[in-house]
MDTraj code that builds the backbone (N, CA, C; nanometers):
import mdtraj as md
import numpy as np

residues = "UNK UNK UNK UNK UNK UNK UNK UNK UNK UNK UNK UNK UNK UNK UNK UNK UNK UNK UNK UNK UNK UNK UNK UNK UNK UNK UNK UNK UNK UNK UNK UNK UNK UNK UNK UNK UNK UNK UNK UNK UNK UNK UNK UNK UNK UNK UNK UNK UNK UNK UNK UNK UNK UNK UNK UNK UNK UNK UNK UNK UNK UNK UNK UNK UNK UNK UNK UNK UNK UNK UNK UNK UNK UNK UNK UNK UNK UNK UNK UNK UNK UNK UNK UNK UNK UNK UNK UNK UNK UNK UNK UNK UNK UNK UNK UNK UNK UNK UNK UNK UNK UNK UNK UNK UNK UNK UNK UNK UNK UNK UNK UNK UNK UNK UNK UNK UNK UNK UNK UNK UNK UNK UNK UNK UNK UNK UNK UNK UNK UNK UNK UNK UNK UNK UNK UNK UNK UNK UNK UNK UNK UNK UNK UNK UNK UNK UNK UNK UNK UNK UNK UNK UNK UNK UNK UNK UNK UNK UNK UNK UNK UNK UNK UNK UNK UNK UNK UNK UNK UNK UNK UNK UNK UNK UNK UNK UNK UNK UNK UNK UNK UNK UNK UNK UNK UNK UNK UNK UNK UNK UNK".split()
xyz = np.array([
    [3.2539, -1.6069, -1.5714],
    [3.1122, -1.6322, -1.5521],
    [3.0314, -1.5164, -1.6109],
    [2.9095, -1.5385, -1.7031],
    [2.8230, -1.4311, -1.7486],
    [2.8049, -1.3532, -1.6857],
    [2.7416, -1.3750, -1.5334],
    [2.6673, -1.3268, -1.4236],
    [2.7550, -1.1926, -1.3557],
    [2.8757, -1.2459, -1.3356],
    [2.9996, -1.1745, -1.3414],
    [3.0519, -1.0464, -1.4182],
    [3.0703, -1.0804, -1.4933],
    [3.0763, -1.0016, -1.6103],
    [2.9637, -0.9123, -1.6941],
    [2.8224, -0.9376, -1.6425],
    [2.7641, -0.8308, -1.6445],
    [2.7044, -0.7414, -1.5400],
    [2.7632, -0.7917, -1.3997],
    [2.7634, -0.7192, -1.2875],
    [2.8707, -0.5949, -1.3005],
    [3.0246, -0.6221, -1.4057],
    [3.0857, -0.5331, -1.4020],
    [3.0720, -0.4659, -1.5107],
    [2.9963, -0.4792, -1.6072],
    [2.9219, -0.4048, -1.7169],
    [2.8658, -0.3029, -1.6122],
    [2.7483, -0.3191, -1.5719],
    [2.6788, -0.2388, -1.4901],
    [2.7495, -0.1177, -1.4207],
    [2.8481, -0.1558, -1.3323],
    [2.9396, -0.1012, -1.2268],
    [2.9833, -0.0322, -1.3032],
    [3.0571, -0.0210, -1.4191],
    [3.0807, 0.0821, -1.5264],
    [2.9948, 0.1429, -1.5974],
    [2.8568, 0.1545, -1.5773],
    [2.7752, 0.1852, -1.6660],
    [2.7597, 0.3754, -1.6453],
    [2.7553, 0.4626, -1.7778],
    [2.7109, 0.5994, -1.7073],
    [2.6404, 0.6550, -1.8596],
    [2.5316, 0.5486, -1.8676],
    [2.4105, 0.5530, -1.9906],
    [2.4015, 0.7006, -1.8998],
    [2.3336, 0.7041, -1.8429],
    [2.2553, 0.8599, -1.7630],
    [2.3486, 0.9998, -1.7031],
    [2.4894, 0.9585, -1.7031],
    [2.5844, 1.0077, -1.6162],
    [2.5277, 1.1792, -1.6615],
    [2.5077, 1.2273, -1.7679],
    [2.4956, 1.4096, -1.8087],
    [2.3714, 1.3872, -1.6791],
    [2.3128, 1.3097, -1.6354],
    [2.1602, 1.3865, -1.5822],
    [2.1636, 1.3739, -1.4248],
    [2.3282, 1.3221, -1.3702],
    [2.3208, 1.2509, -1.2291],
    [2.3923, 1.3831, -1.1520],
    [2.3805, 1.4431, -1.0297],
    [2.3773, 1.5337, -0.9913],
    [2.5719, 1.4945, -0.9145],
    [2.5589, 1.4005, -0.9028],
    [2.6952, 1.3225, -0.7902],
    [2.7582, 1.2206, -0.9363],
    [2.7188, 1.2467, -1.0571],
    [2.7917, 1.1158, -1.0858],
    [2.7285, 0.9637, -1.0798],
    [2.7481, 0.8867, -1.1993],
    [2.7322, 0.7723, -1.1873],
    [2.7700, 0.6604, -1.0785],
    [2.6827, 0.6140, -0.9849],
    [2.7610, 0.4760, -0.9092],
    [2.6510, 0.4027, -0.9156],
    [2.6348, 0.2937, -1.0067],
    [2.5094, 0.1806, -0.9581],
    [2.5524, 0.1078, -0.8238],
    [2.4518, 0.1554, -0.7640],
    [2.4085, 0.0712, -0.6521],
    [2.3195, -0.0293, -0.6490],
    [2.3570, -0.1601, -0.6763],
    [2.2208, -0.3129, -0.6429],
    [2.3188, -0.3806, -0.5758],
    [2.2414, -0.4929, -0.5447],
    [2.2986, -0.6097, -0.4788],
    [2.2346, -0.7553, -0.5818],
    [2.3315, -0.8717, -0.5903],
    [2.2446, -0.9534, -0.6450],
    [2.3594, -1.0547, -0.6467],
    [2.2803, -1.2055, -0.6861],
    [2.3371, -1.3093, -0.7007],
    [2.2312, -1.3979, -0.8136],
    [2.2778, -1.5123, -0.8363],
    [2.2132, -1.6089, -0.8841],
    [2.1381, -1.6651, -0.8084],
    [2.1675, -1.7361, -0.6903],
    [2.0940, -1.7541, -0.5965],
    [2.0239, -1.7406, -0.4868],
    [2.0047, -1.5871, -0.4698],
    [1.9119, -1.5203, -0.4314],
    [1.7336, -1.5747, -0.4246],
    [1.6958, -1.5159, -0.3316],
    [1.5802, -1.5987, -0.3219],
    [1.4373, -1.5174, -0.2877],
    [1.5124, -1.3758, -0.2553],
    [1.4066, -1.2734, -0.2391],
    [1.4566, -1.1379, -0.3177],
    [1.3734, -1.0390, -0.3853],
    [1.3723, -0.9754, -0.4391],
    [1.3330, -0.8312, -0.4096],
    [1.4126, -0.7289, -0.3123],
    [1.3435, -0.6009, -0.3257],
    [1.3785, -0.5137, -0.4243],
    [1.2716, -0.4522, -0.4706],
    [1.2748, -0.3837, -0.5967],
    [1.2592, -0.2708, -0.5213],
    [1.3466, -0.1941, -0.5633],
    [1.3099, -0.0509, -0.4838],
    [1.3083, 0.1111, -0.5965],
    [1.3082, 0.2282, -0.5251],
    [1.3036, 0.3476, -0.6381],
    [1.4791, 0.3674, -0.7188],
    [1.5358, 0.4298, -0.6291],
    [1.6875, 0.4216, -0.6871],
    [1.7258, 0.4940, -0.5536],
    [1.8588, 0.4930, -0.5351],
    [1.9391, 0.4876, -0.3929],
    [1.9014, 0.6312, -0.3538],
    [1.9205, 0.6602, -0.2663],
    [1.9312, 0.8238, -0.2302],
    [2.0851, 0.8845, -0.1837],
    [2.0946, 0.9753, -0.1575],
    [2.2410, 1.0853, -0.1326],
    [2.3160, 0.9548, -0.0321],
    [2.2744, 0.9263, 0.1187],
    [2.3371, 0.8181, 0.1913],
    [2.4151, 0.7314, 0.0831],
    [2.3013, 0.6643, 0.0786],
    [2.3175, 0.4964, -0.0097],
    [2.4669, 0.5618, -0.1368],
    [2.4556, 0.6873, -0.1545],
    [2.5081, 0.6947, -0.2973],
    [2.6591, 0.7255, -0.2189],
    [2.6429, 0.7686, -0.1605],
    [2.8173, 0.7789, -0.0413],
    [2.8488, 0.6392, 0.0099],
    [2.7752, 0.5755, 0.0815],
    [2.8097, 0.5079, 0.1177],
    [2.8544, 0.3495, 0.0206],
    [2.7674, 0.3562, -0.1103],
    [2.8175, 0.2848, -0.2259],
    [2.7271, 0.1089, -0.1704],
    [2.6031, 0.1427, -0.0918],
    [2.5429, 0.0000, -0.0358],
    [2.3730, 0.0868, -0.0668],
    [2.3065, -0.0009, -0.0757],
    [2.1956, 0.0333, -0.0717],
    [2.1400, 0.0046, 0.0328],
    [1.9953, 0.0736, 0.0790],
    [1.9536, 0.0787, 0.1784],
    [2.0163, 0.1368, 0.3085],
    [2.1275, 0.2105, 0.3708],
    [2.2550, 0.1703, 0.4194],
    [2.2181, 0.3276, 0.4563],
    [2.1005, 0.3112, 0.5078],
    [2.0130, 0.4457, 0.5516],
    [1.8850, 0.4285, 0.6664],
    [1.8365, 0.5607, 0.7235],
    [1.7346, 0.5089, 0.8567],
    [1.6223, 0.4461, 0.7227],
    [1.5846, 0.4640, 0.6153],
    [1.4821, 0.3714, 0.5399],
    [1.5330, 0.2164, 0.5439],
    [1.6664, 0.1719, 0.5448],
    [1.7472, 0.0535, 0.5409],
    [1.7265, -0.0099, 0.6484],
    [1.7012, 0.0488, 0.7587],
    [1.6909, -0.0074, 0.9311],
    [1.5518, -0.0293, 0.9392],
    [1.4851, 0.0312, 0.8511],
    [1.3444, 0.0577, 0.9227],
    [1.2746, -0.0682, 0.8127],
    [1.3337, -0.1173, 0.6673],
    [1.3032, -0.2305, 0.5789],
    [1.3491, -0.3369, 0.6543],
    [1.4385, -0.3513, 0.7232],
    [1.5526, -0.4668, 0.8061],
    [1.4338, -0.4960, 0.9033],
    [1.3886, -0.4075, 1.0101],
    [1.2813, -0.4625, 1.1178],
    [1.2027, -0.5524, 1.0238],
    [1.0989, -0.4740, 0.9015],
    [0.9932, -0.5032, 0.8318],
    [1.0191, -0.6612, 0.8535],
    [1.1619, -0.7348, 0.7944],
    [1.1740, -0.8566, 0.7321],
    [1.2056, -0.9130, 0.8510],
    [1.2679, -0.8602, 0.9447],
    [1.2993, -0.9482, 1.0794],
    [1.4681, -0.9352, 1.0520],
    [1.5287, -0.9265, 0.9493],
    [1.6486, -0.9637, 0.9357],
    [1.7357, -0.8580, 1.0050],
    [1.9148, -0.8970, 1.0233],
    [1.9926, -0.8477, 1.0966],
    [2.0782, -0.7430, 0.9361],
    [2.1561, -0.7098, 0.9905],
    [2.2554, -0.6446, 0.8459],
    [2.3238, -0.7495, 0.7884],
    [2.3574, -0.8095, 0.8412],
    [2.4632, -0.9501, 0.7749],
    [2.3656, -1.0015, 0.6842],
    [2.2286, -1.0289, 0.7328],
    [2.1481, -1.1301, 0.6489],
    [2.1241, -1.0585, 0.5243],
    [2.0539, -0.9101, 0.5681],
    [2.0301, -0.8521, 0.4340],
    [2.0823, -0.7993, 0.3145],
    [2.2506, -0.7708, 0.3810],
    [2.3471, -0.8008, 0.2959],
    [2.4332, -0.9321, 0.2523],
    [2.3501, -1.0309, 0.2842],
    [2.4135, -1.1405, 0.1767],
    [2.3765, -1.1387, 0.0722],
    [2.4369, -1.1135, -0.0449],
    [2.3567, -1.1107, -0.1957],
    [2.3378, -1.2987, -0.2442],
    [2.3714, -1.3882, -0.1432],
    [2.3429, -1.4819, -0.2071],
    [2.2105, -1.5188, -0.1823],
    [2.1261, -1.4146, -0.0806],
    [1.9967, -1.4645, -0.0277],
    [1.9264, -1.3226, -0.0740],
    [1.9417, -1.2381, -0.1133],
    [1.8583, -1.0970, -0.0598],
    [1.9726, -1.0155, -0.2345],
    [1.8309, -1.0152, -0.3010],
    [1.8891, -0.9138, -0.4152],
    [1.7914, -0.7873, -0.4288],
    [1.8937, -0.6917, -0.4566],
    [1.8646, -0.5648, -0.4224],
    [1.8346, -0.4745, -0.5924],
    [1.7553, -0.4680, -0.6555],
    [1.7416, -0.3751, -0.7803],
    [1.6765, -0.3335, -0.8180],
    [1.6897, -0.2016, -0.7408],
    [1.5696, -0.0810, -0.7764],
    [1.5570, -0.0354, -0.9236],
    [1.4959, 0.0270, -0.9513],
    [1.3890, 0.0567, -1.0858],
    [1.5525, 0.1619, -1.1385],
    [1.5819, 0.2171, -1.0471],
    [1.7597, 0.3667, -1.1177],
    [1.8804, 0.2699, -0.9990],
    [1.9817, 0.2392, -1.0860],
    [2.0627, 0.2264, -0.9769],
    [2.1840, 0.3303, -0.9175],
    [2.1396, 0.4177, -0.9613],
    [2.2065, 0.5709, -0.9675],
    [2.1256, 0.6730, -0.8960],
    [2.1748, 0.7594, -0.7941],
    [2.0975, 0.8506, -0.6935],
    [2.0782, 0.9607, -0.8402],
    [1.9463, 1.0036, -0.8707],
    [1.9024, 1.0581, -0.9169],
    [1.9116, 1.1949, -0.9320],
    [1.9232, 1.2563, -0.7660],
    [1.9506, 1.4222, -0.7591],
    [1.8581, 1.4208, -0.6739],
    [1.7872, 1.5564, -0.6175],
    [1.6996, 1.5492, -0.5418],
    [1.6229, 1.6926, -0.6087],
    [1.4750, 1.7136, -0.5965],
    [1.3776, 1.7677, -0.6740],
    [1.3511, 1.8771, -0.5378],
    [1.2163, 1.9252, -0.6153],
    [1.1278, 2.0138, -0.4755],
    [1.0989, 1.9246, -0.3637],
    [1.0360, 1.7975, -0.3924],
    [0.9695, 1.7576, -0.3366],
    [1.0470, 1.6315, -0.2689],
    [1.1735, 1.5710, -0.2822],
    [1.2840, 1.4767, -0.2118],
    [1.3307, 1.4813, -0.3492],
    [1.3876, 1.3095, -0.3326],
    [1.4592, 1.2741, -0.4616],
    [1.4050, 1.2385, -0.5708],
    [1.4448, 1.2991, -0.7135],
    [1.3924, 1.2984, -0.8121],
    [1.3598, 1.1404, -0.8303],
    [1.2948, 1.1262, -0.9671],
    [1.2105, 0.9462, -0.9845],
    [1.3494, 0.9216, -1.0067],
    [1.3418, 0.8189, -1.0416],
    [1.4573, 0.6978, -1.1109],
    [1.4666, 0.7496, -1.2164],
    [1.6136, 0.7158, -1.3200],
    [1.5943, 0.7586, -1.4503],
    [1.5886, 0.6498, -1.5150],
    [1.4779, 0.6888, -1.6308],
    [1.4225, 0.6395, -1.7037],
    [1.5142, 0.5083, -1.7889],
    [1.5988, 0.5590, -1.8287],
    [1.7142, 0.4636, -1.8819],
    [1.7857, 0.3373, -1.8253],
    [1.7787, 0.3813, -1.7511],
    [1.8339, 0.1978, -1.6370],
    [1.7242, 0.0836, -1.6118],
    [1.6160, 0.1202, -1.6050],
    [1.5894, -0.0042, -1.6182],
    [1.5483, -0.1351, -1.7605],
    [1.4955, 0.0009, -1.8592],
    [1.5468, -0.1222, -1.9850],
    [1.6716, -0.1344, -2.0573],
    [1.7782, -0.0879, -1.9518],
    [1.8977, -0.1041, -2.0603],
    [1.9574, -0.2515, -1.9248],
    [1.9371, -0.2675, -1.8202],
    [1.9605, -0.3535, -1.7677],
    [1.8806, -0.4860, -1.7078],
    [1.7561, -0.4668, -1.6797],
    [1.6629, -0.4924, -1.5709],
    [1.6403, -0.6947, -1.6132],
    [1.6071, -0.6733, -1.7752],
    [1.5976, -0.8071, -1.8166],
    [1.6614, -0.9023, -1.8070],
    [1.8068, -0.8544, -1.8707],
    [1.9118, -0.9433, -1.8417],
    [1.9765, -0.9976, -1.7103],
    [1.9362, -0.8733, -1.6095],
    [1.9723, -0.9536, -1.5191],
    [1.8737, -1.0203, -1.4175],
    [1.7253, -0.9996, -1.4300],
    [1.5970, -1.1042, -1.4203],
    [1.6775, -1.2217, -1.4795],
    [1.7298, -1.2161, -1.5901],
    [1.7467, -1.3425, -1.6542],
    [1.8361, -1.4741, -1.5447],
    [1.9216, -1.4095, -1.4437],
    [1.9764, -1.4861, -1.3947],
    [1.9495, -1.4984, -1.2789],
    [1.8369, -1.4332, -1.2317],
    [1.7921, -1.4456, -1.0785],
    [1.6623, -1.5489, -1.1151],
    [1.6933, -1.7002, -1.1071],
    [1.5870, -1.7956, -1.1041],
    [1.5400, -1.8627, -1.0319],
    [1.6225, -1.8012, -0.8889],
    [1.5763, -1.8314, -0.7862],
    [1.4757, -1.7896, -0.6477],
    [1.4630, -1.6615, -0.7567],
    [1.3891, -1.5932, -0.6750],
    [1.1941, -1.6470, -0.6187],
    [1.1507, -1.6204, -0.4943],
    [1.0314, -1.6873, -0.4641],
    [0.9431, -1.5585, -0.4430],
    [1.0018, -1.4490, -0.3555],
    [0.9158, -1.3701, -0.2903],
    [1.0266, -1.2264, -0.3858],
    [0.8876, -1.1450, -0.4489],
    [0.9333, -1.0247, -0.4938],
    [0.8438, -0.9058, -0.3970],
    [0.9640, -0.8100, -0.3114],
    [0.8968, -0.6823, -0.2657],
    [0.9592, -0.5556, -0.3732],
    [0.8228, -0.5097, -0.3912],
    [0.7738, -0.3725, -0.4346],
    [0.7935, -0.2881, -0.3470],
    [0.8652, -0.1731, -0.3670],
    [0.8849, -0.0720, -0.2583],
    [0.8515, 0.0554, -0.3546],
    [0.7617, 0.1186, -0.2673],
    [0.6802, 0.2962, -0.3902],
    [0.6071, 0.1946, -0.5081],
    [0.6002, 0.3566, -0.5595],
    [0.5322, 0.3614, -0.6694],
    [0.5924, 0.3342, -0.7885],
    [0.7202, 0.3408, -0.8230],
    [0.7819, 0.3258, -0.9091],
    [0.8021, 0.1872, -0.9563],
    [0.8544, 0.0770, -0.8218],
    [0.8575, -0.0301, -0.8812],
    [0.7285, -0.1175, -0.8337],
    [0.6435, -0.0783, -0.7514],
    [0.4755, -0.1006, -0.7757],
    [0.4470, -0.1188, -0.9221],
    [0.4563, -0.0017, -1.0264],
    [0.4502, 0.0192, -1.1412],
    [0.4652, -0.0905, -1.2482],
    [0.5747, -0.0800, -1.1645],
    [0.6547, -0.1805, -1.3003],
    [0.6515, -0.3745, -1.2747],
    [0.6181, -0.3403, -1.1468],
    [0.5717, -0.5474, -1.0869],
    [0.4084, -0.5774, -1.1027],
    [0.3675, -0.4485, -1.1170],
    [0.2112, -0.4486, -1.1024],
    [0.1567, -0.4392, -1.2037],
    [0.1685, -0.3064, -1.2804],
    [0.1856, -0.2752, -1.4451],
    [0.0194, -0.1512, -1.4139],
    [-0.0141, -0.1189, -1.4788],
    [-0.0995, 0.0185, -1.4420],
    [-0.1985, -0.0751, -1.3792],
    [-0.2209, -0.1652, -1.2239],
    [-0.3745, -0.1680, -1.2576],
    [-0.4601, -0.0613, -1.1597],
    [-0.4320, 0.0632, -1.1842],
    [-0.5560, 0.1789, -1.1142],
    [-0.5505, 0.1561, -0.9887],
    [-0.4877, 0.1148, -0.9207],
    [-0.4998, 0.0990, -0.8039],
    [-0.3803, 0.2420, -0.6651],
    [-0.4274, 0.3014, -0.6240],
    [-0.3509, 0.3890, -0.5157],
    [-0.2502, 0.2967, -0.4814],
    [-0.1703, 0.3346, -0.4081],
    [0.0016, 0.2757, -0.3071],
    [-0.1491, 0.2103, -0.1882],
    [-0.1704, 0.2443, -0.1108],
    [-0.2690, 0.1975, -0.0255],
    [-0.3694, 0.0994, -0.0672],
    [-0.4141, 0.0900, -0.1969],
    [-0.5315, 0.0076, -0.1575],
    [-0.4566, -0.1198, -0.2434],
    [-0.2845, -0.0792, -0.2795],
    [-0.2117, -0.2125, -0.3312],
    [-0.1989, -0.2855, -0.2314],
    [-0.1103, -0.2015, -0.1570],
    [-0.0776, -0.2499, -0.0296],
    [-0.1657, -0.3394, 0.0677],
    [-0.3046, -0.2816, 0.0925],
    [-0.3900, -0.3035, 0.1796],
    [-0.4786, -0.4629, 0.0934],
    [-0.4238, -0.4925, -0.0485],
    [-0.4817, -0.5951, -0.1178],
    [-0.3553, -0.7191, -0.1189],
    [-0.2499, -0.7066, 0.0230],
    [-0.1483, -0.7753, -0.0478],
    [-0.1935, -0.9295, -0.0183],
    [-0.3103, -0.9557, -0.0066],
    [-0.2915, -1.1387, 0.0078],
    [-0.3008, -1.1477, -0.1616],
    [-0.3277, -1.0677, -0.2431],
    [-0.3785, -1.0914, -0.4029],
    [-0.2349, -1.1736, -0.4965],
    [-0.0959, -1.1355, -0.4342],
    [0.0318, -1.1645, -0.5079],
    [0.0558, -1.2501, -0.4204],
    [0.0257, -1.2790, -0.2857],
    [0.0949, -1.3859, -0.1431],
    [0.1361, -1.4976, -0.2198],
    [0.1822, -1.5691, -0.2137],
    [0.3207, -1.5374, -0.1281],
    [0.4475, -1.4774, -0.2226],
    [0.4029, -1.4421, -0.3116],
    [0.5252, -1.4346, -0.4013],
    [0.5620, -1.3208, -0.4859],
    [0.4550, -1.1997, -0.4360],
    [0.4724, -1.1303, -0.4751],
    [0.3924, -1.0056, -0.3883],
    [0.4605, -0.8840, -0.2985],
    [0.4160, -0.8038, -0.2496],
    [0.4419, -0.6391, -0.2728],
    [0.3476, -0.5705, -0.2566],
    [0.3614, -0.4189, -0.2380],
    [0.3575, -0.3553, -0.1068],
    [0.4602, -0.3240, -0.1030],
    [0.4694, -0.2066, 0.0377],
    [0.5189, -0.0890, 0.0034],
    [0.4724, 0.0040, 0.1262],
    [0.4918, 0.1353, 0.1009],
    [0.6875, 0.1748, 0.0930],
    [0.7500, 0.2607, 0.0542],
    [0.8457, 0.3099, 0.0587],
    [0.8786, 0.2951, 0.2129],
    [0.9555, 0.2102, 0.2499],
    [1.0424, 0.2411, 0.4168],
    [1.1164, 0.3699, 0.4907],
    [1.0756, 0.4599, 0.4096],
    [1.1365, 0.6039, 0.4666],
    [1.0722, 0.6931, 0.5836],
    [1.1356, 0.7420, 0.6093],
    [1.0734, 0.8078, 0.7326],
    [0.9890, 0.8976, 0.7220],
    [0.9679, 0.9383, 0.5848],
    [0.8689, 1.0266, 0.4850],
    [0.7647, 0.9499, 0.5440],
    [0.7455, 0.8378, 0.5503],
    [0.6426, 0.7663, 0.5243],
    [0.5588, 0.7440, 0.6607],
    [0.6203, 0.7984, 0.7553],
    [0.5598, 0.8291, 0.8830],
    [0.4502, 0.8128, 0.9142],
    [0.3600, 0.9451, 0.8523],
    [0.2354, 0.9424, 0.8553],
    [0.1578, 0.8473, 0.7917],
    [0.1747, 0.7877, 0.6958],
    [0.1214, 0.6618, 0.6472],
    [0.0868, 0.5392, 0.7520],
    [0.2310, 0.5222, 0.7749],
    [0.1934, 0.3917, 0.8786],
    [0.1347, 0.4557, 1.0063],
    [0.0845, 0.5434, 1.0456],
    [0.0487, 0.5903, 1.1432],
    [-0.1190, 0.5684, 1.1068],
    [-0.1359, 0.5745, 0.9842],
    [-0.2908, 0.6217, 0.9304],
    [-0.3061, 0.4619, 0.8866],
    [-0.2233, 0.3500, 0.8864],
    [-0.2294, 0.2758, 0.8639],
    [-0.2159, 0.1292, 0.9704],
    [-0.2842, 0.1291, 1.0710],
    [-0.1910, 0.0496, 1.1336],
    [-0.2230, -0.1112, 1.1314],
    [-0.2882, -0.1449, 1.0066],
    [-0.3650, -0.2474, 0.9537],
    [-0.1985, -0.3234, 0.8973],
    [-0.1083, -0.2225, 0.8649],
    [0.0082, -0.2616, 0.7957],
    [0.0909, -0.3059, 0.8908],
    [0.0881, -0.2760, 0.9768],
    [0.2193, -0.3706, 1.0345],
    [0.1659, -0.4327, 1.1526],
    [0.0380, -0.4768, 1.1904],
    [-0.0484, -0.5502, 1.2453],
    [-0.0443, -0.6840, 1.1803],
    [-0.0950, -0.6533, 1.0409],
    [-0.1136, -0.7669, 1.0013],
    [-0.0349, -0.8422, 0.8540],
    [0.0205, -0.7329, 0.7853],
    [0.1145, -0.7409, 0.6781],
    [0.2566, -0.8019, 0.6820],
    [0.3082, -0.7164, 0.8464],
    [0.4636, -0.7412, 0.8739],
    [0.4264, -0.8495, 0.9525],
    [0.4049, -0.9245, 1.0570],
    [0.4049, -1.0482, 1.1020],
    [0.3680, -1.1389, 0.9797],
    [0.3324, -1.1294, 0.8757],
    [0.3069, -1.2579, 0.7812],
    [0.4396, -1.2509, 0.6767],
    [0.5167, -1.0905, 0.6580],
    [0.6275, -1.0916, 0.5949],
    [0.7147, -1.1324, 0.6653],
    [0.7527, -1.1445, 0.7817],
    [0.8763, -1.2095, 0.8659],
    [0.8604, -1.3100, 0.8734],
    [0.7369, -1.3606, 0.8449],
    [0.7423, -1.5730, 0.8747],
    [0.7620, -1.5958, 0.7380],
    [0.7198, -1.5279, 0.6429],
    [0.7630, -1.5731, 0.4901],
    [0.9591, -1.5775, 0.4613],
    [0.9465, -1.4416, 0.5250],
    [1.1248, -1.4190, 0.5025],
    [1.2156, -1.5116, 0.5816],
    [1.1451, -1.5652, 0.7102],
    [1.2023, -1.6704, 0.7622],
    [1.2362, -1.7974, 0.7148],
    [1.1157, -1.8295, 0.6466],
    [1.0516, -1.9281, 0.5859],
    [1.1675, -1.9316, 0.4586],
    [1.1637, -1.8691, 0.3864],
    [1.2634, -1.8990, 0.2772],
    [1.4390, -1.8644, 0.3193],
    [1.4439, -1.8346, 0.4122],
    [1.5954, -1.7947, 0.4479],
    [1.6445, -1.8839, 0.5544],
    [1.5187, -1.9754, 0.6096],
    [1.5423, -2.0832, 0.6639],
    [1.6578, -2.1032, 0.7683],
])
top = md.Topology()
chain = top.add_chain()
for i, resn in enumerate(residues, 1):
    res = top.add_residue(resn, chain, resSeq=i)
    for name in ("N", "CA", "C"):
        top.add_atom(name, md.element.get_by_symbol(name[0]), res)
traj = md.Trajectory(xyz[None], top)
């Protein structure tokens, strides 16, 4: 099967390996028939040990967001996972470095190409904000705070990390009224 066979393209892939602090391991999740889409930054130190994405307190704290259990969110036949680097990056001054630059146009298209089932795409940061959104001037907040504009099929939320603390604290418009309409959607298509 294509789909197959360029999942293990990937899994071997080390386009970036001179710039990865641990070594190459892509971390995504995906299927053909997948039906929701989180796009996220690229794994961090956890995720990169543990060889799962999300598979971190940001992973527990995205899982409430959707309502879902671990089983659900790791089914790749419902829930595909492909952040902007699928390789832990290293970590900077300031956390973990961006994504590298190289993974997502050496992979990202081709394998869009076989996710046609997808309904609902989440944006997680700025990075893949960026790249679902494309520059339009807009802050992480006032994307976020505009999400009926993509409903139902396309949303921005903030990064699920615990970084992000103070945000949802300064925010509580977001999970008032954002996360009760994302859990009936995620219900809704996972049926």
């Amino acid at each position: 099967m294509q789909f197959d066979r360029l999942m293990q393209r990937i899994s071997a892939c080390t386009l970036c390996a001179a710039h990865l602090p641990l070594g190459p391991r892509p971390i995504l999740q995906a299927a053909p028939s997948a039906r929701i889409l989180i796009v996220g930054q690229a794994p961090g130190q956890v995720a990169h040990k543990a060889g799962r994405p999300f598979d971190d307190a940001s992973g527990d704290r995205l899982r409430e967001w959707l309502g879902l259990s671990r089983e659900q969110f790791y089914d790749a036949g419902q829930i595909a996972i492909l952040p902007m680097g699928f390789c832990y990056p290293g970590r900077g001054r300031f956390g973990d470095l961006p994504p590298r630059p190289e993974c997502a146009p050496a992979w990202r298209d081709e394998l869009m190409a076989h996710l046609q089932s997808i309904e609902l795409t989440l944006a997680l940061g700025q990075y893949a904000q960026r790249y679902c959104f494309g520059a339009d001037g807009l802050s992480l907040t006032e994307r976020v705070r505009n999400w009926r504009s993509g409903w139902p099929s396309l949303l921005a939320l903030p990064h699920p990390s615990p970084r992000n603390n103070l945000w949802l604290a300064r925010n509580p418009w977001f999970e008032d009224a954002l996360i009760p309409a994302l859990r009936l959607r995620v219900a809704d298509l996972l049926g």
